[in-house]
PyMOL CGO cylinders between C-alpha atoms (Angstrom):
from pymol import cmd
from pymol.cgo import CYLINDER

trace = [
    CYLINDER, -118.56, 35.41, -62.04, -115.07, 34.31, -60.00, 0.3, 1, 1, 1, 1, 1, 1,
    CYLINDER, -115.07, 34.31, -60.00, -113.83, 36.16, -57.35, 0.3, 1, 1, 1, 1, 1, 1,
    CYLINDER, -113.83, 36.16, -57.35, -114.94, 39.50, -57.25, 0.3, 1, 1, 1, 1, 1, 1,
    CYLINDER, -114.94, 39.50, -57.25, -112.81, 41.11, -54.00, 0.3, 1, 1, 1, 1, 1, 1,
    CYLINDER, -112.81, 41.11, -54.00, -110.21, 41.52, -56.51, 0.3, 1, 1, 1, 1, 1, 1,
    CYLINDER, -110.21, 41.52, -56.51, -112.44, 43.40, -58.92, 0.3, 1, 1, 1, 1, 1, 1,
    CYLINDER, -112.44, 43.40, -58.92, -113.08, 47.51, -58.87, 0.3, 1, 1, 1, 1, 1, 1,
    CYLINDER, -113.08, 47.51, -58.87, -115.44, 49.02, -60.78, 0.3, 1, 1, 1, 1, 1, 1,
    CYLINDER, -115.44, 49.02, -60.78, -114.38, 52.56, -62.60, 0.3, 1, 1, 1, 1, 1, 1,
    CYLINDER, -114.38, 52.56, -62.60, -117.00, 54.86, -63.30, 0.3, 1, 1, 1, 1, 1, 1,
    CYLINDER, -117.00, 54.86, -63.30, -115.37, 57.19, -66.39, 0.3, 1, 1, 1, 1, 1, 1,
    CYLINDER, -115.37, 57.19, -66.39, -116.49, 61.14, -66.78, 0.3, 1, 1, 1, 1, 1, 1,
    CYLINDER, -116.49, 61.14, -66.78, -120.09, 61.02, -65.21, 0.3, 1, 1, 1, 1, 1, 1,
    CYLINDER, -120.09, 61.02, -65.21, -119.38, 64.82, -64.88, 0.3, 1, 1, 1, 1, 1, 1,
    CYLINDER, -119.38, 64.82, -64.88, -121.41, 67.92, -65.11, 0.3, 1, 1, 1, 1, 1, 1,
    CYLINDER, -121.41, 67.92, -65.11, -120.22, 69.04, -68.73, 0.3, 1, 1, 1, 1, 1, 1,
    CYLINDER, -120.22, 69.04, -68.73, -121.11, 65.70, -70.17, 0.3, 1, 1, 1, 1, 1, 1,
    CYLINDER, -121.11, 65.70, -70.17, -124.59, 65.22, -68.74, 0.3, 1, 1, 1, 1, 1, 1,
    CYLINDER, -124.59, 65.22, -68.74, -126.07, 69.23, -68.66, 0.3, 1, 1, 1, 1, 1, 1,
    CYLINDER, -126.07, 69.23, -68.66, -123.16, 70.76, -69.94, 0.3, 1, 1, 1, 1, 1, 1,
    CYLINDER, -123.16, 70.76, -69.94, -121.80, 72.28, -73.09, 0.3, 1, 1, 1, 1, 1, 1,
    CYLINDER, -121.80, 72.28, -73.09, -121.08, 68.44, -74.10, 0.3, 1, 1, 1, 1, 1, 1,
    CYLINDER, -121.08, 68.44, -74.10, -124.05, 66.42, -73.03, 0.3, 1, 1, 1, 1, 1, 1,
    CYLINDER, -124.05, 66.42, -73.03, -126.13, 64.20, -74.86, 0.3, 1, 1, 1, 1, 1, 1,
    CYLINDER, -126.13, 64.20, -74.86, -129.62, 63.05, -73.91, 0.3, 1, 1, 1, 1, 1, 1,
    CYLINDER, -129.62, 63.05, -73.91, -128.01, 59.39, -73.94, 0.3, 1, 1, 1, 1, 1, 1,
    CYLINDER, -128.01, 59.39, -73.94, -126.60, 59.87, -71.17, 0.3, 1, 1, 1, 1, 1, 1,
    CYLINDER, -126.60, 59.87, -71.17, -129.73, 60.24, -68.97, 0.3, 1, 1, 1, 1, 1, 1,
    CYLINDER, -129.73, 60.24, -68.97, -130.75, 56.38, -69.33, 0.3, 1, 1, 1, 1, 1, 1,
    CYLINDER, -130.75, 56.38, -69.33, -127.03, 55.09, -67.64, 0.3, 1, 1, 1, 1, 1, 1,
    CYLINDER, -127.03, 55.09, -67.64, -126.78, 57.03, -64.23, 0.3, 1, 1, 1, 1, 1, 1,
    CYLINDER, -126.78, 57.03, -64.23, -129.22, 54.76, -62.18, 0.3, 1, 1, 1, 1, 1, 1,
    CYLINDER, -129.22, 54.76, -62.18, -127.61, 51.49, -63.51, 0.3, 1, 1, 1, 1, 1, 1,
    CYLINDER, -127.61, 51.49, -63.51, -123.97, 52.98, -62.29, 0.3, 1, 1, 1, 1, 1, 1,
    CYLINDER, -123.97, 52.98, -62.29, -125.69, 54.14, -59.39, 0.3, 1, 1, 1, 1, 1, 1,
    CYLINDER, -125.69, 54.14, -59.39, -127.30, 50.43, -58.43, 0.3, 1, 1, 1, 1, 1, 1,
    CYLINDER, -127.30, 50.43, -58.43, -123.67, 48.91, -59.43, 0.3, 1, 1, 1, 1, 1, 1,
    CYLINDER, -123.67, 48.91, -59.43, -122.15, 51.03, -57.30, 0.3, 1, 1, 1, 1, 1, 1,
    CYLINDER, -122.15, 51.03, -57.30, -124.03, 50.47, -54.37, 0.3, 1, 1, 1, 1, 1, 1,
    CYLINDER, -124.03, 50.47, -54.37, -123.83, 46.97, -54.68, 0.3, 1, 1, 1, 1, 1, 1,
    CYLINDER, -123.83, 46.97, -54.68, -120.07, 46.97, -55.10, 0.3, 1, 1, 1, 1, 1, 1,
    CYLINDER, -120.07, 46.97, -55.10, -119.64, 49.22, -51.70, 0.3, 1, 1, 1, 1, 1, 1,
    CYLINDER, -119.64, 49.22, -51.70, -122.23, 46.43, -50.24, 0.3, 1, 1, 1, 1, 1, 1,
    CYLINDER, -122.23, 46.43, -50.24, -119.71, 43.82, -51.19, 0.3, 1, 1, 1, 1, 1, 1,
    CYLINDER, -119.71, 43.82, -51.19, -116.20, 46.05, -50.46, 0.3, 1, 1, 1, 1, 1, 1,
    CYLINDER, -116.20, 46.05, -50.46, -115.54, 46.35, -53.94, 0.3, 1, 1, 1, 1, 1, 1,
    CYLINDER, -115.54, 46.35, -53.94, -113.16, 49.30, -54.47, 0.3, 1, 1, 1, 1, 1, 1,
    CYLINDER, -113.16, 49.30, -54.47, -115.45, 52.11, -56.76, 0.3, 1, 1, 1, 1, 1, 1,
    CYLINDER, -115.45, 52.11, -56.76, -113.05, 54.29, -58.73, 0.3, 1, 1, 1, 1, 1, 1,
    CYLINDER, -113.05, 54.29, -58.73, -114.07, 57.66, -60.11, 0.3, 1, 1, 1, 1, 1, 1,
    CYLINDER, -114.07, 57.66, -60.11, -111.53, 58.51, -63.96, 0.3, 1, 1, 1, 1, 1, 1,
    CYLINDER, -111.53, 58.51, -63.96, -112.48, 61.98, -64.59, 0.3, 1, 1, 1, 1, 1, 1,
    CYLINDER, -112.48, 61.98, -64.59, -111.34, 64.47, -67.44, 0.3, 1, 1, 1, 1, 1, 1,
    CYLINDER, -111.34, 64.47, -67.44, -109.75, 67.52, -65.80, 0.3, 1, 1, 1, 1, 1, 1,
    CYLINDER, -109.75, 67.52, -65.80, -108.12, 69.84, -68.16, 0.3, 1, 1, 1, 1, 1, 1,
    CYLINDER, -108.12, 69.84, -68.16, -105.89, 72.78, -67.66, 0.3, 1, 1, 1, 1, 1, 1,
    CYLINDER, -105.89, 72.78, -67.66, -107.93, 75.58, -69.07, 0.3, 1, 1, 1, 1, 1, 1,
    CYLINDER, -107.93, 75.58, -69.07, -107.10, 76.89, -72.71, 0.3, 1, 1, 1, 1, 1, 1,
    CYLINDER, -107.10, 76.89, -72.71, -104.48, 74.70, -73.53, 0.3, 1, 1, 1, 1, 1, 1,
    CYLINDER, -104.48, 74.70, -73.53, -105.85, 71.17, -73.34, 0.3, 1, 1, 1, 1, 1, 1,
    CYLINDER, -105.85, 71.17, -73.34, -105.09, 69.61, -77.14, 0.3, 1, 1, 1, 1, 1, 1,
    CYLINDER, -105.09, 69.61, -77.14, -108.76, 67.97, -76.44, 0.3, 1, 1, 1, 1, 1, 1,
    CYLINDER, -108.76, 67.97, -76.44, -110.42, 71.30, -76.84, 0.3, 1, 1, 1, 1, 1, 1,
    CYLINDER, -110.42, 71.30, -76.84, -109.53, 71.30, -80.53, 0.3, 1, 1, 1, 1, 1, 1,
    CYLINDER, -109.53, 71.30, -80.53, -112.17, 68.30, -80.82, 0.3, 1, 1, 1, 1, 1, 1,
    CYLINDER, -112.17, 68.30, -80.82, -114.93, 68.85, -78.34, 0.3, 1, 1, 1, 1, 1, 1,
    CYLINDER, -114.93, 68.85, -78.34, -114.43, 72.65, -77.67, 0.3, 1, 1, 1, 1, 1, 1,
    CYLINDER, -114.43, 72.65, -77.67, -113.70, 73.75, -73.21, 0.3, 1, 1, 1, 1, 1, 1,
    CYLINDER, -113.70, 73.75, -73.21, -114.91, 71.11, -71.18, 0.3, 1, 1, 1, 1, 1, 1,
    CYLINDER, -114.91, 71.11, -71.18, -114.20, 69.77, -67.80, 0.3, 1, 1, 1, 1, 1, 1,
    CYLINDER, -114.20, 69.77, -67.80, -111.71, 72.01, -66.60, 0.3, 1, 1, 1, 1, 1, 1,
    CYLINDER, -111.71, 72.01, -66.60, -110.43, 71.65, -63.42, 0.3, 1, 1, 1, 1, 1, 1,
    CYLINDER, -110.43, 71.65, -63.42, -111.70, 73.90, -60.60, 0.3, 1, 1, 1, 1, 1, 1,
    CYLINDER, -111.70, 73.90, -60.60, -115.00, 74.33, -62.38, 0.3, 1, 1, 1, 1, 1, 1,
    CYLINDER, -115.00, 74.33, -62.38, -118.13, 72.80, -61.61, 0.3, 1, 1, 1, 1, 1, 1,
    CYLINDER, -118.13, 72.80, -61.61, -118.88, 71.30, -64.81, 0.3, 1, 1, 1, 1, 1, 1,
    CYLINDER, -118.88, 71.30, -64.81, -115.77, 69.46, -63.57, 0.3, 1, 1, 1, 1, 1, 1,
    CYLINDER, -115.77, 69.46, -63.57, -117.35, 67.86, -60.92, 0.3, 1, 1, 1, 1, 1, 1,
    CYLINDER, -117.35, 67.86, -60.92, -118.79, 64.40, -60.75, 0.3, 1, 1, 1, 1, 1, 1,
    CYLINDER, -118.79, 64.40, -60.75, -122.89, 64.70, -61.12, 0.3, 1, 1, 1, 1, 1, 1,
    CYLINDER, -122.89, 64.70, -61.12, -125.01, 64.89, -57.90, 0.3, 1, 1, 1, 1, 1, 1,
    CYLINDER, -125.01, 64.89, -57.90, -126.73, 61.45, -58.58, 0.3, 1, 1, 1, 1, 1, 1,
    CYLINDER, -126.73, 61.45, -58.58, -122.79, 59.52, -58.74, 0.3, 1, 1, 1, 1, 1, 1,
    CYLINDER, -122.79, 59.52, -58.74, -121.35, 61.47, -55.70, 0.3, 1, 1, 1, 1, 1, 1,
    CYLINDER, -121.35, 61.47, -55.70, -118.38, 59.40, -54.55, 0.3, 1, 1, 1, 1, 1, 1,
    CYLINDER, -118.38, 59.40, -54.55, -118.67, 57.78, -51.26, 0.3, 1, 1, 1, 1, 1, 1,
    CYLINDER, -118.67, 57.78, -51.26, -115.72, 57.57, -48.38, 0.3, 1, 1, 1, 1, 1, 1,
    CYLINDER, -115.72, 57.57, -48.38, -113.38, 55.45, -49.05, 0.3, 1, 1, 1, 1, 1, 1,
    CYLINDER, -113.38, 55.45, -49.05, -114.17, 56.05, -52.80, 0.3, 1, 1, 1, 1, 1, 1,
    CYLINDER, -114.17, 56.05, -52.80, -111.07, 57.13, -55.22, 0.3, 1, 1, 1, 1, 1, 1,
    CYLINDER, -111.07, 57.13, -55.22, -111.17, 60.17, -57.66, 0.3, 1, 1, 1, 1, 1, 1,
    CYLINDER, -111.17, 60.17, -57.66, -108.67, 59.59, -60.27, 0.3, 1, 1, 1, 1, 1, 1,
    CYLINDER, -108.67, 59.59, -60.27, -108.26, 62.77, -62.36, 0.3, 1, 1, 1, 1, 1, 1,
    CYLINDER, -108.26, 62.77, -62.36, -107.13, 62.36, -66.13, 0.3, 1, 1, 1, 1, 1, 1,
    CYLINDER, -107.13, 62.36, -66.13, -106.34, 64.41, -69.28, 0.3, 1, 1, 1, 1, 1, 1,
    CYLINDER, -106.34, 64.41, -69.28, -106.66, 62.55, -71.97, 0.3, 1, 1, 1, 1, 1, 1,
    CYLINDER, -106.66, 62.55, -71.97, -109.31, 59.77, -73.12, 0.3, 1, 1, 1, 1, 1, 1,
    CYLINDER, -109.31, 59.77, -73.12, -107.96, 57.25, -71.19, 0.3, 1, 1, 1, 1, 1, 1,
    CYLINDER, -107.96, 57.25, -71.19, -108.17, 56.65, -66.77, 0.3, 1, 1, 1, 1, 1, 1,
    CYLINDER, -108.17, 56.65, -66.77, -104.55, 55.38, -67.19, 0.3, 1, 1, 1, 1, 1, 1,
    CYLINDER, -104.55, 55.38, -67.19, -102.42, 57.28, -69.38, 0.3, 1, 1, 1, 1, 1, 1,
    CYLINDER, -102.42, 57.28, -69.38, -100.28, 59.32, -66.61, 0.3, 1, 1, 1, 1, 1, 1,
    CYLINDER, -100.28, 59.32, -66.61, -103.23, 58.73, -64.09, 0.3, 1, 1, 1, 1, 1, 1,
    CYLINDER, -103.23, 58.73, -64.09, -102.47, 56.92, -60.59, 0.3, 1, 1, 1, 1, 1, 1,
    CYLINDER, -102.47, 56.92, -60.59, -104.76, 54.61, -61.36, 0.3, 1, 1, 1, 1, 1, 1,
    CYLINDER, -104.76, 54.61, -61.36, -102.84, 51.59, -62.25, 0.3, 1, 1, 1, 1, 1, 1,
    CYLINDER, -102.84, 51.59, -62.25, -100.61, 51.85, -58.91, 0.3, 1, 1, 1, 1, 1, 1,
    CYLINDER, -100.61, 51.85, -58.91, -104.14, 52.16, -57.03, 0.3, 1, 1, 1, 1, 1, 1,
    CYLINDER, -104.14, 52.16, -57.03, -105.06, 49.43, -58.40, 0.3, 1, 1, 1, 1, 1, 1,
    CYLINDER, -105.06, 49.43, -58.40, -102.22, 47.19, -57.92, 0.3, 1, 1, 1, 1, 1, 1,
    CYLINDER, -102.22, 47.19, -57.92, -102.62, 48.28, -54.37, 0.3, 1, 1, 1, 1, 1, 1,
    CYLINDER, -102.62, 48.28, -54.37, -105.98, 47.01, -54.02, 0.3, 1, 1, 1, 1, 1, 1,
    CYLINDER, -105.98, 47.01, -54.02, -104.59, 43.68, -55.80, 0.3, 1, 1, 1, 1, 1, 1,
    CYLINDER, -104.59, 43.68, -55.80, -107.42, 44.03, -58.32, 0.3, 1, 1, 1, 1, 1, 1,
    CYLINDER, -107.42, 44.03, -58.32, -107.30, 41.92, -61.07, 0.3, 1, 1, 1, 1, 1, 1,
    CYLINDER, -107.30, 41.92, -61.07, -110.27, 42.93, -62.71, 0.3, 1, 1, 1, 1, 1, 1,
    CYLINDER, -110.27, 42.93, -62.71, -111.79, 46.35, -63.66, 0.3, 1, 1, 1, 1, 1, 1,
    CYLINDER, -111.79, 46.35, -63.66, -115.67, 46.86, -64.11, 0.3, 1, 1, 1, 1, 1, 1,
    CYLINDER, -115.67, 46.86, -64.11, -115.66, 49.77, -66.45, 0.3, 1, 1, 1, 1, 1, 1,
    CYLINDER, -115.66, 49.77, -66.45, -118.57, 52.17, -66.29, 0.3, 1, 1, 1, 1, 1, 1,
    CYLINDER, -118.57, 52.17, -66.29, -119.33, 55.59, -67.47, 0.3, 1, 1, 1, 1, 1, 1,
    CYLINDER, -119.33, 55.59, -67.47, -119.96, 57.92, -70.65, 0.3, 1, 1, 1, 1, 1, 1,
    CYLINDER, -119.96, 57.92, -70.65, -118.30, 57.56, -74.34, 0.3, 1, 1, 1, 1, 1, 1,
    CYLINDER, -118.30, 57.56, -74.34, -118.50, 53.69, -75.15, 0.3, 1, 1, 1, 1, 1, 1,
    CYLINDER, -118.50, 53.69, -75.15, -116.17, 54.43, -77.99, 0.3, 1, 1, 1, 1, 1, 1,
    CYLINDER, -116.17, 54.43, -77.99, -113.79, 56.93, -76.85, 0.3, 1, 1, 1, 1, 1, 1,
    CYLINDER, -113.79, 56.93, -76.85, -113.11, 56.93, -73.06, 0.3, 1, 1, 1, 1, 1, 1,
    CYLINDER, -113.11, 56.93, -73.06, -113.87, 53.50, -72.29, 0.3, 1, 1, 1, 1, 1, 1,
    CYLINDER, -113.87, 53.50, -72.29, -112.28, 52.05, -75.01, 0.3, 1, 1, 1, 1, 1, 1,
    CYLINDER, -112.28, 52.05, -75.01, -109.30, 53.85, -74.40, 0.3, 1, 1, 1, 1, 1, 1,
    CYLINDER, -109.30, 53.85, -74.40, -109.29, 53.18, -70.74, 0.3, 1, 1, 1, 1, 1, 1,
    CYLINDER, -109.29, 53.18, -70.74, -110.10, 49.44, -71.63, 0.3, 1, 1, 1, 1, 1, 1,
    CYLINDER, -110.10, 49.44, -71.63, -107.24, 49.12, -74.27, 0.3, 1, 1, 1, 1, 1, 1,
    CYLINDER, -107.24, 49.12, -74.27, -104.61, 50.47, -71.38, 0.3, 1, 1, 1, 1, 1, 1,
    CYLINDER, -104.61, 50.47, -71.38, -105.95, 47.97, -69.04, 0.3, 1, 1, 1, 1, 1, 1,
    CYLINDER, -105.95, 47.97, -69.04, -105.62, 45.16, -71.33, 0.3, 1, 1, 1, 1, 1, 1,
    CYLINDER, -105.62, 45.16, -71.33, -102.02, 46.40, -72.06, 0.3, 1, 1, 1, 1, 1, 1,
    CYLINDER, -102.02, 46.40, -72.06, -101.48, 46.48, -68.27, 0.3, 1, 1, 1, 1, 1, 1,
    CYLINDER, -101.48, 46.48, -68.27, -103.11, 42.70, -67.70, 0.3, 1, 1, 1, 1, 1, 1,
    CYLINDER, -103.11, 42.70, -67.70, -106.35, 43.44, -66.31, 0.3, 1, 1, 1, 1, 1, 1,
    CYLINDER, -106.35, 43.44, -66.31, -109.78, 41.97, -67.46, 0.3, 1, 1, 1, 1, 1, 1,
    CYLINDER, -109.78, 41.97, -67.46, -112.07, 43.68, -68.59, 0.3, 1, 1, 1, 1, 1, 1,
    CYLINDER, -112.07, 43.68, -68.59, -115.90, 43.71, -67.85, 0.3, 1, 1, 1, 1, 1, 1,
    CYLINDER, -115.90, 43.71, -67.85, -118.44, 46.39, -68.86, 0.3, 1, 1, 1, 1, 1, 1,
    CYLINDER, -118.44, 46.39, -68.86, -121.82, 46.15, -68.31, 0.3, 1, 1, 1, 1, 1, 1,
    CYLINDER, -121.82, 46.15, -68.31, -123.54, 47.12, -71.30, 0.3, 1, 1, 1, 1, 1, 1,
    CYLINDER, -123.54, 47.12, -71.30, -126.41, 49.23, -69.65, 0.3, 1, 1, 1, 1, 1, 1,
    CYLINDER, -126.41, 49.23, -69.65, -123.61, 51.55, -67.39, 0.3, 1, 1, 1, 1, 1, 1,
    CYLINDER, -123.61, 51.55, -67.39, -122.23, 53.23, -70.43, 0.3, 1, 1, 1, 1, 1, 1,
    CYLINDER, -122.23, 53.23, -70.43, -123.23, 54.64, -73.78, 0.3, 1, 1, 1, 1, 1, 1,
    CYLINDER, -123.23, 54.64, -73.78, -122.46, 57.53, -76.51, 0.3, 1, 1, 1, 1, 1, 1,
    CYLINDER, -122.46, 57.53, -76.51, -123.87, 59.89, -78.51, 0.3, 1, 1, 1, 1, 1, 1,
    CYLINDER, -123.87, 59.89, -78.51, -125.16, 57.70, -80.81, 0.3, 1, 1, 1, 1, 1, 1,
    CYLINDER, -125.16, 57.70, -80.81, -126.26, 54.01, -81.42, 0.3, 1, 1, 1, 1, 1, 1,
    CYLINDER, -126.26, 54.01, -81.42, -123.84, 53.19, -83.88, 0.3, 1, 1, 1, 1, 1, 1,
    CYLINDER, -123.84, 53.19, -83.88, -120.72, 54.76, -81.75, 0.3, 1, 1, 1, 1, 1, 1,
    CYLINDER, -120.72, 54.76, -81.75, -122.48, 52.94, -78.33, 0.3, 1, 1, 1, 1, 1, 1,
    CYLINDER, -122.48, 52.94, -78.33, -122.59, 48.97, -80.19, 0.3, 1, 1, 1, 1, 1, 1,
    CYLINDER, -122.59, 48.97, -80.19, -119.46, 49.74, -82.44, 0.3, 1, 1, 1, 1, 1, 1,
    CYLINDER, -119.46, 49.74, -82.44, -117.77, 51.09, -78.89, 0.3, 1, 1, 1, 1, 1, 1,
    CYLINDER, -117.77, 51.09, -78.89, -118.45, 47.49, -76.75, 0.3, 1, 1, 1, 1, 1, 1,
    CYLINDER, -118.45, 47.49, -76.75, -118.54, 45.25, -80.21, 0.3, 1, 1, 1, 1, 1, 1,
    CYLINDER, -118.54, 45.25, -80.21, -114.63, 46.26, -80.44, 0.3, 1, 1, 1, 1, 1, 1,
    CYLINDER, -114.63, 46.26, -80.44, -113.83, 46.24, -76.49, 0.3, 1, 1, 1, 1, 1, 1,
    CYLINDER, -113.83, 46.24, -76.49, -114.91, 42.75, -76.53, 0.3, 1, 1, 1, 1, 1, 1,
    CYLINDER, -114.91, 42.75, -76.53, -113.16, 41.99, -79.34, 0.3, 1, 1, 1, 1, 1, 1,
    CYLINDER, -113.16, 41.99, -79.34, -110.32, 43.45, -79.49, 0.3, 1, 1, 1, 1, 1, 1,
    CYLINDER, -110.32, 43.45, -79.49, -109.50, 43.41, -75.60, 0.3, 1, 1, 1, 1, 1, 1,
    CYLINDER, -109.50, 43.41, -75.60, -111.46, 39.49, -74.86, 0.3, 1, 1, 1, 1, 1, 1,
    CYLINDER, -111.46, 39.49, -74.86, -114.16, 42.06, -72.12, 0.3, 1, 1, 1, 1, 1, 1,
    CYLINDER, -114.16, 42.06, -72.12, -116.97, 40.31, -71.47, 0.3, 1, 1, 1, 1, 1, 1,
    CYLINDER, -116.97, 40.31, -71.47, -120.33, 42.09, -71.56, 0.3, 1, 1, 1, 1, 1, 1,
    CYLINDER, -120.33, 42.09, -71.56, -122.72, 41.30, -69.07, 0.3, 1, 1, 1, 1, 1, 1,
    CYLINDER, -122.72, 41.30, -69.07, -125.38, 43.36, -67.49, 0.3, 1, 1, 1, 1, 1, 1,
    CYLINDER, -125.38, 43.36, -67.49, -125.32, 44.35, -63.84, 0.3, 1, 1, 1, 1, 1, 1,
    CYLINDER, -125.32, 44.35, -63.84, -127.28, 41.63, -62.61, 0.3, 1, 1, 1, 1, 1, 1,
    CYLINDER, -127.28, 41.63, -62.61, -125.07, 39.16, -63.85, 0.3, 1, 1, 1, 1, 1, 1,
    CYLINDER, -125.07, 39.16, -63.85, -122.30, 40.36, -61.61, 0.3, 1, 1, 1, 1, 1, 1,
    CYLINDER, -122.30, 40.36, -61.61, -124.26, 40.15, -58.43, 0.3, 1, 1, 1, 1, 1, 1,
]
cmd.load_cgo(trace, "trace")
């Protein structure tokens, strides 16, 4: 691709509530070693590896009135799974709403780390990485996702989820071993 020290790659929700929790999906099972090979190969290479994760206040989140409690903070289901454990010198962005930027640190850490480019990763195609691709494209960044690091609950959501990131925010999807 072009020059990746000023990419990062953001691994979205790979928590405990989405993969055994009250919200997971069997879908989810097939992406965790693909984020977990991408990962290691971006540490190998000093690319920046940025955890988004829901963390909601308990019983007053407004996204409990869609999926029902999940991810709230101090809880375990909270936590990012065993297999994705962040490294040092990894960043854990927490988040309350779909998207890893809406009042998130995660654009300033970004412009920090003079990335120009964000790999996103992670569960919900069509919800939380759309959302967190549409604020990056608002915000200038490109956009590449890897088509085998994310997914949904179903096939329909998972194709219609990158068919309109590329479209509608110019991402280009790749697999992983096209960016190493």
């Amino acid at each position: 691709m072009k020059d990746m020290k000023k990419y990062a790659v953001i691994v979205i929700d790979m928590l405990n509530d989405f993969v055994t929790g009250p919200i997971a999906s069997p879908r989810v099972n097939h992406i965790i070693e693909p984020i977990k090979k991408l990962c290691e190969k971006a540490r190998a290479e000093g690319i920046p590896v940025i955890y988004a994760n829901d963390c909601h206040t308990p019983d007053i989140d407004k996204e409990f009135k869609v999926w029902g409690p999940h991810a709230v903070e101090g809880t375990k289901g909270a936590e990012i799974i065993d297999e994705l454990k962040p490294a040092k010198g990894d960043y854990i962005i927490p988040k309350k709403t779909y998207s890893g930027f809406y009042e998130t640190t995660l654009e300033l850490v970004l412009r920090e780390l003079g990335v120009d480019t964000v790999v996103i990763t992670g569960w919900q195609a069509d919800c939380c990485c759309r959302h967190t691709s549409a604020d990056a494209f608002f915000r200038g960044f490109n956009i590449i996702v890897p088509r085998e690091t994310t997914d949904t609950d179903t096939e329909e959501g998972y194709t219609g989820g990158l068919a309109y990131i590329e479209k509608i925010y110019g991402a280009t999807i790749c697999s992983v071993n096209d960016l190493f």
